[in-house]
C-alpha positions in Angstrom: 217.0 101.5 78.4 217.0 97.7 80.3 220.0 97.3 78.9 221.7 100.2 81.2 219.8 98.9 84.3 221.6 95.5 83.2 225.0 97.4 83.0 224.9 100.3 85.4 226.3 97.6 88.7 229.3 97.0 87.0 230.8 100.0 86.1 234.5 101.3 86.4 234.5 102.4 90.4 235.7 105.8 89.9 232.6 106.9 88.4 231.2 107.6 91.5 233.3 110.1 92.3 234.0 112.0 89.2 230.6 111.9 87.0 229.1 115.2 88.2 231.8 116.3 86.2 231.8 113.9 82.9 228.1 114.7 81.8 226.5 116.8 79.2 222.9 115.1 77.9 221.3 116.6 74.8 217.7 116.0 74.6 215.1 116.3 71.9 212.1 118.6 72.6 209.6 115.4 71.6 208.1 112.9 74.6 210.1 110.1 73.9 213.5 112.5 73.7 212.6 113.4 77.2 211.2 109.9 78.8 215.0 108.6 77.9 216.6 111.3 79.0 214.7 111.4 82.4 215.3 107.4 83.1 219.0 108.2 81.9 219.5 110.6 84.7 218.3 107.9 87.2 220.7 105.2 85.9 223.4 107.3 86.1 223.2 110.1 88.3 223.2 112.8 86.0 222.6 116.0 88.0 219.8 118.2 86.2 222.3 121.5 85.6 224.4 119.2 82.9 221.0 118.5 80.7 220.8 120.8 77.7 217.2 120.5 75.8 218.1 121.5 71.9 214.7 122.2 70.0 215.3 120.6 66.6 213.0 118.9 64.1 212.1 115.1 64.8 213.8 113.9 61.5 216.6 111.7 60.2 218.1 114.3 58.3 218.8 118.2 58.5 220.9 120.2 56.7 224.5 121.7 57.3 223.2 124.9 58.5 220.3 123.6 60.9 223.1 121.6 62.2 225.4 124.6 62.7 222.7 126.5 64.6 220.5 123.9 66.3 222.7 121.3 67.7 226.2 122.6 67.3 225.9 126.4 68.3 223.4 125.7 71.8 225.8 122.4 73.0 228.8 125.2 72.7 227.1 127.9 74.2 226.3 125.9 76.9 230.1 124.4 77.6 231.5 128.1 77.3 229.1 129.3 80.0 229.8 126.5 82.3 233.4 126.7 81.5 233.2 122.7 80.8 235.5 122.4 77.9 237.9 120.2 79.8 235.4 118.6 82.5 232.4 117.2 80.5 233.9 114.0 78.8 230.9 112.7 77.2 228.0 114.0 75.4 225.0 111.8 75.2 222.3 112.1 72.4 218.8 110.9 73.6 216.4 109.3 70.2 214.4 111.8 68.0 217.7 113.9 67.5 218.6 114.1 63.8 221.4 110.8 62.8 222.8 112.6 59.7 224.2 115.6 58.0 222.7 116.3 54.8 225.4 116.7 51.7 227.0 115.5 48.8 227.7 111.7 48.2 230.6 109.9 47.3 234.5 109.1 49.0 235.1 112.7 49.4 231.3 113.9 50.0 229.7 116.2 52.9 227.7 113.9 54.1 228.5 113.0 58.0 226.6 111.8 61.0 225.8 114.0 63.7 227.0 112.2 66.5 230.7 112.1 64.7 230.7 115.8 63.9 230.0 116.4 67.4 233.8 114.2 67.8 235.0 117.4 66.4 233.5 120.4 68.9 236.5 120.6 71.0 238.9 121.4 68.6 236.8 123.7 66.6 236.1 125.8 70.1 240.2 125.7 71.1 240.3 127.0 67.3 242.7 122.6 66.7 245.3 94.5 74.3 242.5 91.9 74.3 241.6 89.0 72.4 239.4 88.9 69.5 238.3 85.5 67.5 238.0 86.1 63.7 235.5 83.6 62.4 236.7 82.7 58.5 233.8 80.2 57.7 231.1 81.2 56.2 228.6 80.2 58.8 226.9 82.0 61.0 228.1 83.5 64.5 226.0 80.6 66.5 223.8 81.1 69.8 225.6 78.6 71.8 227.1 81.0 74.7 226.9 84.5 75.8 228.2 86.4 73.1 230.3 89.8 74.5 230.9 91.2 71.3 229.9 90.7 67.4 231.0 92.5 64.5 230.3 91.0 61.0 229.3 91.8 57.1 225.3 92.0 58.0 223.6 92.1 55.8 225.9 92.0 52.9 227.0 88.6 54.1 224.5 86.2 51.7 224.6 83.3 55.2 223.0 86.0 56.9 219.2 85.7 55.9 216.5 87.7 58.0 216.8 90.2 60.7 217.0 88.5 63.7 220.8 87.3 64.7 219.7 84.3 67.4 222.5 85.9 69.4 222.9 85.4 73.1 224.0 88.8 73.6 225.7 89.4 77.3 224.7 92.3 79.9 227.4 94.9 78.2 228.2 93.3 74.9 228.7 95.3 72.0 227.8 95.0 68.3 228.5 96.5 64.7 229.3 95.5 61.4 230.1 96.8 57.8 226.9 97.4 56.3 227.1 101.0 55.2 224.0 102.7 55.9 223.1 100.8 59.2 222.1 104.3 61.3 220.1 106.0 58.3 217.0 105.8 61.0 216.3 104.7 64.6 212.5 104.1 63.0 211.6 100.6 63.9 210.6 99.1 60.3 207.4 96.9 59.9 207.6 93.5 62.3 207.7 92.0 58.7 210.0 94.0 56.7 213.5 91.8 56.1 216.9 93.4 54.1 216.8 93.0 50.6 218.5 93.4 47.0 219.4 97.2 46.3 218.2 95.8 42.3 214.9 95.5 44.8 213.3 99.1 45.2 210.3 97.3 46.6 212.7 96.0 49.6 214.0 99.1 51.0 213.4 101.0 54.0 213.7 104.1 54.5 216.3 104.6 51.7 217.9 101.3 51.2 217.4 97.8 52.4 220.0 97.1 54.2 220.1 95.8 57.7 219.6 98.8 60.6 222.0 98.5 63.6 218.9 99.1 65.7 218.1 95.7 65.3 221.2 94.8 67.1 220.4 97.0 70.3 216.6 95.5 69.9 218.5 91.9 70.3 219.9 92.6 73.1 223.4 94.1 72.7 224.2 97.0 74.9 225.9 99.2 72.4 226.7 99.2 68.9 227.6 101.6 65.9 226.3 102.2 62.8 226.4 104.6 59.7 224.6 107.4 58.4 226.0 106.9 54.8 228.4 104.7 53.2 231.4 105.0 55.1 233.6 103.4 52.5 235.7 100.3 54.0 238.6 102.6 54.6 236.4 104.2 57.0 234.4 101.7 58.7 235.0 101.0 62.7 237.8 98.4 63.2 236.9 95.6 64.8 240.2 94.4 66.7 241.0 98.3 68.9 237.4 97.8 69.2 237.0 94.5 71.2 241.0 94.9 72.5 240.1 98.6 73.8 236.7 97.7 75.4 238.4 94.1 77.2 241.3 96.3 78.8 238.6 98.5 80.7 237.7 101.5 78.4 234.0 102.2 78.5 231.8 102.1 75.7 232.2 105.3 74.1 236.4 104.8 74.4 236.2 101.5 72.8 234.0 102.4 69.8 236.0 105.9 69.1 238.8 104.3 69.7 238.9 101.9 66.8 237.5 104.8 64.5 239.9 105.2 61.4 237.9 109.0 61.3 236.2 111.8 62.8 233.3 114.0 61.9 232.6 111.4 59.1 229.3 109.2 59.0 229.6 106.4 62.0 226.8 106.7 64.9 227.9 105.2 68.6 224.7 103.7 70.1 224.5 103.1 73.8 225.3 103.9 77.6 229.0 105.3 76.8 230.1 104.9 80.3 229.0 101.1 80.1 232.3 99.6 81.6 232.0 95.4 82.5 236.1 95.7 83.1 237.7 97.6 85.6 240.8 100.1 85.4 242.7 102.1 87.5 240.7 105.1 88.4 240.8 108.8 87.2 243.0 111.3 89.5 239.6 113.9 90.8 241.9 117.0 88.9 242.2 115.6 85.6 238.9 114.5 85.9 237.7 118.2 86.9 240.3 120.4 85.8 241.2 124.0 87.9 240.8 127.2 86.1 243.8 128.9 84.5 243.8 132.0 86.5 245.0 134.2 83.2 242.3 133.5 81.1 239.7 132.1 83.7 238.9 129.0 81.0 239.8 124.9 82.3 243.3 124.6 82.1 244.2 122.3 79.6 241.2 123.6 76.9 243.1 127.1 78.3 246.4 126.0 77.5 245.4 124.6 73.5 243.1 127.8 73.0 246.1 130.1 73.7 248.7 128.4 71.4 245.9 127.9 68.8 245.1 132.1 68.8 249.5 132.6 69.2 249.5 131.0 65.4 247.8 134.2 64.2 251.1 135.8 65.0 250.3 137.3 68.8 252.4 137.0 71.3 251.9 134.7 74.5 250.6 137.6 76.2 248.4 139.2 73.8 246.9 136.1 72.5 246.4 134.9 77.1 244.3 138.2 77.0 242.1 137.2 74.0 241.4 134.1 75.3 240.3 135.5 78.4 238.1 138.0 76.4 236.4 134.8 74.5 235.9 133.6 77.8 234.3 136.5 79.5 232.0 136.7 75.9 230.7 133.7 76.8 229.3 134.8 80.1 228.2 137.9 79.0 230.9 140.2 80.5 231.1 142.5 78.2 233.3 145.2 80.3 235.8 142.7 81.0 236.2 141.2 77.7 236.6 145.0 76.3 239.6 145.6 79.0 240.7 142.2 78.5 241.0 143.3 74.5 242.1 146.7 74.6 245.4 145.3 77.2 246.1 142.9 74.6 246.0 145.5 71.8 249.3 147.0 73.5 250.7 143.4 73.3 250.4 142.9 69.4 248.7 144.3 66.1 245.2 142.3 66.8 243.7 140.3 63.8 241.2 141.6 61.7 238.6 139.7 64.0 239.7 140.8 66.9 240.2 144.6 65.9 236.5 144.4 64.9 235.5 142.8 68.0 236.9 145.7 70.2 235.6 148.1 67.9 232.0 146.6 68.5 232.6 146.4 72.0 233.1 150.0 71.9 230.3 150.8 70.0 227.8 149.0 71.8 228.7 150.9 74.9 228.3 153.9 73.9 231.8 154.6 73.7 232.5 156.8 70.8 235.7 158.4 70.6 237.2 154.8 71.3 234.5 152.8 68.8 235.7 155.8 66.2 239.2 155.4 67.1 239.2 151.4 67.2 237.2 151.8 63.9 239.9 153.8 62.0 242.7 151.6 63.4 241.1 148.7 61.7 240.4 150.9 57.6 243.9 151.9 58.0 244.6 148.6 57.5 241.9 146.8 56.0 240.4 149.3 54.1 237.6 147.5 52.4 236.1 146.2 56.1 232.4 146.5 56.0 231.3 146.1 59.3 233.8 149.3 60.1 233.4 151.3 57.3 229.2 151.3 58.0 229.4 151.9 62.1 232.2 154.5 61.3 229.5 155.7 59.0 226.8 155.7 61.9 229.2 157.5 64.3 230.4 160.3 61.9 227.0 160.6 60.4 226.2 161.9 64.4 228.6 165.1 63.8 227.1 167.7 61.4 230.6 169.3 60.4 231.2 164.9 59.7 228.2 164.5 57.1 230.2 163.6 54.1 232.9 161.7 55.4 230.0 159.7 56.8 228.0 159.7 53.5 231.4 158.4 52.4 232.1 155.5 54.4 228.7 154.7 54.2 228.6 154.9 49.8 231.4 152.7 49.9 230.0 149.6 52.8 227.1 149.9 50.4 229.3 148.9 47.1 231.0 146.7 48.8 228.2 144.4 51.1 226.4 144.4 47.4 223.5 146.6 48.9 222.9 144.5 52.3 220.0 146.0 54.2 221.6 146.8 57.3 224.2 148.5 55.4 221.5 150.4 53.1 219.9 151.2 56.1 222.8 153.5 57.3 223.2 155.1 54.1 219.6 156.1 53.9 220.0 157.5 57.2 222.5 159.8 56.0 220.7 160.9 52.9 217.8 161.5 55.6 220.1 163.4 58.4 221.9 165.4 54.7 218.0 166.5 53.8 217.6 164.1 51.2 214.9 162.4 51.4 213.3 161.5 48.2 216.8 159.4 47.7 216.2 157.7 51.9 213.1 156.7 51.1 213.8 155.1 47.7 216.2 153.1 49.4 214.8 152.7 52.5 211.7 151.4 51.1 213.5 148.8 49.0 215.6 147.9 52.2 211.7 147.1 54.0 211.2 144.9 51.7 214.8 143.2 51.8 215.0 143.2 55.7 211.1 142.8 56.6 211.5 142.0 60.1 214.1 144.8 60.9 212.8 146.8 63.4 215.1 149.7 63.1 214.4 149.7 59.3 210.5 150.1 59.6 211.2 152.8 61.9 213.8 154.7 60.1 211.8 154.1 57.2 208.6 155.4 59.1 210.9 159.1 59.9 211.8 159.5 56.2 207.6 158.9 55.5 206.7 161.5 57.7 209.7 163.7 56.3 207.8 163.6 53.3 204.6 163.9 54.1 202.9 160.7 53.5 202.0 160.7 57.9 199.2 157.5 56.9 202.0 155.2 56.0 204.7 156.5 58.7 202.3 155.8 61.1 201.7 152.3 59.7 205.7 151.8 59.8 205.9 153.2 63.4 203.4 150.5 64.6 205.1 147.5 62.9 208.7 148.8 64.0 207.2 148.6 67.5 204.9 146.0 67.2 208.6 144.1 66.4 210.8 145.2 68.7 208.7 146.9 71.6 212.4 148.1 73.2 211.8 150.6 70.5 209.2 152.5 72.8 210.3 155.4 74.6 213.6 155.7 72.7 213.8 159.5 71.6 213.8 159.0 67.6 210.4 157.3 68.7 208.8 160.2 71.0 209.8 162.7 68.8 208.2 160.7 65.5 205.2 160.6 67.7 204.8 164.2 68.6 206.0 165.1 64.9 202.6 162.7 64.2 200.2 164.0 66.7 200.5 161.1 68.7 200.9 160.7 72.4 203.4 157.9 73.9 201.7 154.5 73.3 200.7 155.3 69.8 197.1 157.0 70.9 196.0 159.8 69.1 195.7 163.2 71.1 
């Protein structure tokens, strides 16, 4: 982090005005995660509301899905319920968060780095001239001046012997070059481990022995880039919108994404992105924090590409305002609003399939039944093969006694078609239960257990077909592990009345 402290004087002067609103830090959950991010929000001011703490495994490497859900899904969250989409420019990574996506190899692989994935957020949440001196000898970039910026082969260039450059780097000079798997770690190697030969197995590092960018940063450049995994040449940083962007004024993070040929490929930007040793002409304070759209409530211009993105499914400019105001009011938990907000824009235009289902849930959740019913019949008279609607419209019907075998219905078919999904078996043995058949419920509902162990509602549904039965030991047994799961369970009236059917008084104490 000296190399901020060197930095931090000479950045662009509108930063002081404008970066409570540029700012989102992800930090690991480990000490050293933390220690960076703390001296981070020193240097730059960072006020303690824009810091998001991720918890995710101190490794190089996760997988697709861990990325998804542990670093993806909470940085989104977070933006939604802070409606920052258009004001937080940057987002910062502190060390001991995974580098790299794990997946298949090759020019038209998975794999990709998780800081250039990250490129890619926005438009998944809206739904869419310097001077630069090429060096053609092949000596060595030589130590005779203060060296601003340095981009070269590494070590594939056979002049370049060791790990050590003997740079001169200068207070906000930037680095990178085109070895291919320069960010595979941020692990310092031994003091006495140098790049190798990949005929060499004995020479590699932490995969392969090629030069890490880290060195560079270790050297004293401020920032640099690197890769995860071969980038292939096609994809590798440029060099000349690199050093042309970061001479005419753009920051760090600009300069380097700037002079990327991709996106959510495999390059890693390393450094203080709002490092900035050139002026510009400042920001305007309302493009730098963006008003609300007062339709959908979200910041105007992620408003204004989230609305034309959802009009593509074929909804009008009205109806698809409405949804995005409903996605909005999701995100903040206001669940009333974003069930009006959806039900206006219902009388605007035939809602997707999503969105019908979303309604529908909205419905159901409050409690709402002829609507949820309604909403739910709406959506099978279209898409008759719907899961989700054909087992709630199960659960709904299977309340009505004169309803029992439209419900057993709906229910046989979600069954078929989820390929026997607990949740969805767990409805259907309901309905054998509620029909008086339980020998069938509890042959299914036991099997479901076993599928779903850590559904609550299962063990406890599971735990009224035992005692239907007879066998009161093991329904008993069922009733404390369904609570012992979910203890919101307690006190609900399918759990009293299980407990007086057992001879039990509320809190599971025998009378």
């Amino acid at each position: 982090m000296t190399d901020t402290d060197r930095v931090s004087h000479r950045r662009a002067p509108w930063l002081d005005r404008c970066q409570l609103f540029l700012w989102c830090l992800i930090l690991g959950t480990s000490a050293v995660s933390k220690e960076i991010g703390a001296h981070y929000v020193q240097a730059r001011g960072v006020p303690a509301g824009q810091l998001l703490e991720i918890d995710v495994p101190v490794v190089d490497e996760i997988s697709r899905r861990d990325y998804s859900l542990g670093i993806e899904a909470p940085i989104t969250q977070w933006l939604r319920r802070h409606d920052a989409q258009d004001r937080i420019l940057y987002i910062a990574l502190t060390k001991d968060i995974p580098v790299r996506v794990a997946g298949t190899r090759g020019r038209t692989g998975s794999v990709s780095s998780v800081d250039s994935d990250l490129t890619l957020l926005y438009r998944k949440m809206v739904g869419a001239a310097g001077v630069s001196i090429l060096e053609t000898t092949t000596e060595s970039a030589s130590a005779a001046a203060e060296l601003l910026g340095y981009y070269s082969w590494g070590s594939n260039d056979p002049s370049l012997v060791g790990r050590d450059l003997g740079l001169n780097f200068a207070a906000g000079s930037i680095a990178s070059s085109y070895v291919g798997t320069s960010a595979r770690t941020f692990t310092a190697p031994p003091t006495d481990w140098t790049t190798g030969q990949w005929r060499d197995r004995r020479s590699y590092y932490a995969g392969p022995p090629e030069w890490p960018s880290g060195d560079m940063i270790r050297q004293g450049a401020t920032g640099g880039a690197g890769h995860v995994a071969d980038p292939f040449l096609d994809g590798a940083l440029r060099p000349q919108p690199l050093f042309s962007a970061y001479l005419n004024g753009c920051n760090l993070a600009e300069s380097f994404y700037l002079a990327l040929p991709d996106l959510g490929w495999r390059a890693v930007i390393v450094g203080d992105p709002l490092a900035a040793p050139f002026n510009r002409p400042g920001v305007p304070l309302d493009i730098a924090s963006p008003t609300a759209n007062p339709a959908t409530g979200l910041p105007r211009f992620f408003s204004a590409r989230h609305v034309a993105r959802i009009e593509e499914e074929g909804l009008s400019v009205e109806a698809a305002t409405l949804v995005a105001r409903a996605n909005r009011l999701l995100a903040i938990e206001d669940r009333t609003g974003a069930t009006a907000a959806l039900s206006e824009a219902q009388t605007h235009s035939e809602l997707p399939q999503l969105y019908s289902v979303s309604l529908a849930q909205l419905h159901f959740e409050a409690d709402n039944t002829a609507r949820a019913k309604a909403q739910y019949q709406l959506i099978l008279d279209r898409w008759p093969d719907n899961i989700a609607a054909l087992n709630n419209l199960a659960v709904l019907l299977g309340e009505e006694d004169n309803q029992l075998d439209e419900a057993f219905r709906r229910a046989q078919r979600a069954f078929v078609l989820s390929q026997g999904a607990p949740v969805v078996a767990d409805t259907l043995d309901l309905i054998y239960h509620i029909r008086g058949e339980d020998q069938e419920a509890l042959d299914h509902l036991t099997a479901s257990a076993v599928g779903a162990p850590s559904s609550a509602e299962t063990r406890l549904h599971l735990a009224v077909v035992q005692h239907a039965v007879g066998q009161l030991d093991a329904s008993r047994t069922e009733l404390q592990q369904a609570l012992a799961s979910d203890p919101d369970l307690d006190g609900t009236p399918i759990v009293e009345t299980l407990r007086q059917q057992l001879g039990e008084a509320p809190g599971g104490n025998g009378r």
